[in-house]
N, C-alpha and C positions, 0 to 999 in steps of 0.2 A: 071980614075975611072968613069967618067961620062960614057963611053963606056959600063962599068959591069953594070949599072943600068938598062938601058934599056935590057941589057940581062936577067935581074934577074923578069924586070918588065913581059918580056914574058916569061921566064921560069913558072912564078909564073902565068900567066894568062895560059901556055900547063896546068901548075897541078887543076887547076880552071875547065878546059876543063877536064882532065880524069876521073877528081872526078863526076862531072856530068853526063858524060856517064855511069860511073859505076853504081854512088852511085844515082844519077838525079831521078830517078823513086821510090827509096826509101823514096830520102830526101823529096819530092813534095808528098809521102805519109803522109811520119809523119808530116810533115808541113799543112797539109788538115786536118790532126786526132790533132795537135794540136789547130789550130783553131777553127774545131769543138768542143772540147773540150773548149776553150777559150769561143767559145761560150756559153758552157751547162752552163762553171760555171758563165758566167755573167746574163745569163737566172734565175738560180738557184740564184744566189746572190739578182739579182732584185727582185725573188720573196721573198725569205726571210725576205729583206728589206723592202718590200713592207707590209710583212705578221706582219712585226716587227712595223711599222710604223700603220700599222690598230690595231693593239695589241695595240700600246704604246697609241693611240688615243684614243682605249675604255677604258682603265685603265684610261686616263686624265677624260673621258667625265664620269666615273664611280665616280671616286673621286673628281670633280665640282657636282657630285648629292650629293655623302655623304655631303663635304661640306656645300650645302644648306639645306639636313635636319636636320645638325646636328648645324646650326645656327637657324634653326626653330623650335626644340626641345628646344635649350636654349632661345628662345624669349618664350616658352610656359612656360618653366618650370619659368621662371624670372617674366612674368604675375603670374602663378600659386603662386609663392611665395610673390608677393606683394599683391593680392587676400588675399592668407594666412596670412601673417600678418595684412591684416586691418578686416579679420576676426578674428582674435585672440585680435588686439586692441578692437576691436567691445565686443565682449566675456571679458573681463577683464573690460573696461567701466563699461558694464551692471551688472557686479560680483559685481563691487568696489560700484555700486549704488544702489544694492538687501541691500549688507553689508550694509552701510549707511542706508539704509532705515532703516533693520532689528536693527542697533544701537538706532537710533532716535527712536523707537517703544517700544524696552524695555526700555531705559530711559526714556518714556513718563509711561508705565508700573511699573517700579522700584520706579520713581517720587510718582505714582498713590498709591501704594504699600504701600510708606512711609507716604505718609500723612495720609491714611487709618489705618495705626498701632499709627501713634503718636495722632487719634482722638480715639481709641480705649485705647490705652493707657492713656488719661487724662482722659477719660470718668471710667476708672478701677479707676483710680488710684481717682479720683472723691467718687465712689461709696464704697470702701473701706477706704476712709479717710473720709465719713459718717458713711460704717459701723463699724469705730474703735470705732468713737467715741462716739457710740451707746452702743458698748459692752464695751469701757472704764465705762458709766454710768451706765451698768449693772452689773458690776462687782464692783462698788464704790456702790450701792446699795445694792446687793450682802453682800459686806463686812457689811456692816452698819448692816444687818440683821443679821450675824450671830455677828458681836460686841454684839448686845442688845442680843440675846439668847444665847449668851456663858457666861460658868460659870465659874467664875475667878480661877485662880490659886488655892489660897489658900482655897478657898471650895472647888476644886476640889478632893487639897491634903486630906482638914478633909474629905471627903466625902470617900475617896478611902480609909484610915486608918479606918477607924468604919467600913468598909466592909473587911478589913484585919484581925481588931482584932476580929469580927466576924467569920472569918475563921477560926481564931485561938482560939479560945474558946472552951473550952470541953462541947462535945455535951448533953445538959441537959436529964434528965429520962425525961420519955414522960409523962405525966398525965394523968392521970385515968380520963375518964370523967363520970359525975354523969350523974345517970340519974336518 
């Protein structure tokens, strides 16, 4: 067997050889067109990658900007709200202390108010428990005065009867007078 090997090893290098002369100037084509192609697309891939790679880099370097404005927007907005809130505590202080004021001022007024009624009030109440008792003594004199000019009862009664039976009497002839 070792004998058919090497026959087989040259038969297999004759068909090595006719394929070459045959096919040799085809296969050295397409072998040149694959390359160059191997070429195009490593040429094309590099650039892609390349194009992919400067892409992916301005997308990074785009979104490292948003990042820092959007961390400097929230340090502005975080100032603006702590600004804001010591302006609102500020504004509420000054409110709480207008109120207060405005408290203590009508209480000094309402205070002022009251003692003004309760001096006006004694002061009334003064002059009319004079004037009572002014017209208590004029009406106690009053009485007394009509006591002595009032006519008792019982004259009143004979008084009113002799004007009755007056009324009731028949009315006398009139008399002739002389002359």
């Amino acid at each position: 067997m070792a004998k058919k090997e090497p026959e087989v090893e040259a038969a297999s290098d004759n068909v090595d050889q006719i394929r070459e002369i045959i096919f040799g100037a085809h296969i050295k084509d397409y072998e040149q067109r694959f390359r160059a192609l191997e070429r195009k697309l490593e040429q094309n891939l590099k650039k892609v990658t390349d194009a992919f790679n400067k892409r992916f880099d301005e997308v990074d370097k785009s979104l490292a900007e948003l990042q820092q404005l959007i961390e400097a927007e929230q340090g502005e907005r975080r100032d603006g709200d702590e600004s804001l809130d010591a302006l609102l505590q500020n504004q509420a202080k000054e409110a709480a202390d207008q109120l207060a004021g405005l408290e203590a001022q009508t209480n000094e007024q309402l205070n002022a108010l009251n003692q003004s009624l309760t001096e006006v009030s004694s002061s009334l109440e003064s002059q009319l428990g004079d004037q009572g008792a002014a017209q208590d003594k004029a009406l106690a004199d009053l009485n007394s005065q009509l006591t002595a000019q009032n006519i008792s009862r019982k004259e009143l009664a004979k008084l009113l009867g002799t004007v009755a039976s007056t009324l009731d009497a028949p009315p006398k002839a009139p008399r002739k007078r002389r002359r």
